[in-house]
Residue, then its C-alpha position, 0 to 999 in steps of 0.5 A: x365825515x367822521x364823528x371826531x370831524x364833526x365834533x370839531x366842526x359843529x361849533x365853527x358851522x353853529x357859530x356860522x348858523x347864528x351869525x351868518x344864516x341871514x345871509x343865506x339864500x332863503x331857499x337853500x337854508x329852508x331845505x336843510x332845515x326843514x329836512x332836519x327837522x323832519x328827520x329829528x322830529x321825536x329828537x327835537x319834541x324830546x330834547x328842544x321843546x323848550x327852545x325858541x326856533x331861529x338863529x340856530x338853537x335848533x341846531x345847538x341843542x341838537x348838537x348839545x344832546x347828540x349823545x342821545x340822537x337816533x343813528x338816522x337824526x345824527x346822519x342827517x344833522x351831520x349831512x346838514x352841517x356840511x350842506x350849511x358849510x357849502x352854502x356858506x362857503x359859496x356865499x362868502x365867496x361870492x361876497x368877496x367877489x361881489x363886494x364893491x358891487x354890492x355896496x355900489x348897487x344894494x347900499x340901503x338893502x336889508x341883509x336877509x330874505x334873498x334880498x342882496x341876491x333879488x338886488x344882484x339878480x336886478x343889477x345883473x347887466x351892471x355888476x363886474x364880470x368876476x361878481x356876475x359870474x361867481x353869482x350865476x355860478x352860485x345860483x346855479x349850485x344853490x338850486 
């Protein structure tokens, strides 16, 4: 990815962090974040110390300040965005195709945590062929 790619990408993919990680699979979220933050960490101490963790402003102020970050901070910042836009790309199609069986068999289900996809994972034998194998194939590249 390029600088100028990233530029233009970073706010879609803050946007998606903010409204959309809920929806994440907790596991798959954590590893990207954690991985940021360990490789960002005298960035985030310099720059972030007064932000509140969650809901991307990590992220944001990363993005706000990447004038300032480190050759390996900015490398895998950037990584992460791409990491955290397949991931969301992988749930929003497994949303489209789950979508009749999610509201069907998780209706009342907090969205958030893993939990439309434990709900999935214990109504497996009762989703439709296109959900059960989009979700599968998801969980399998998700791990």
């Amino acid at each position: 990815m390029t600088v100028q790619t990233s530029k233009l990408l970073a706010p879609v993919l803050l946007f998606s962090l903010v409204f959309l990680t809920p929806l994440m699979p907790a596991a798959a979220q954590q590893s990207v974040v954690e991985t940021i933050r360990k490789e960002c960490k005298q960035e985030l101490a310099k720059h972030c110390r007064e932000v509140t963790p969650g809901r991307g402003r990590y992220a944001a102020c990363l993005f706000a300040h990447n004038d300032k970050l480190s050759e390996k901070c900015e490398i895998t910042f950037e990584a992460g965005l791409v990491q955290l836009s397949i991931i969301l790309s992988t749930m929003n199609y497994v949303i489209d195709q789950c979508y009749a069986d999610i509201d069907e068999h998780c209706e009342g289900v907090v969205v958030g945590g893993g939990r439309i996809s434990q709900c999935l994972s214990k109504n497996l034998d009762k989703l439709q062929p296109n959900c059960k194998a989009s979700f599968l194939k998801a969980k399998e590249d998700l791990q």
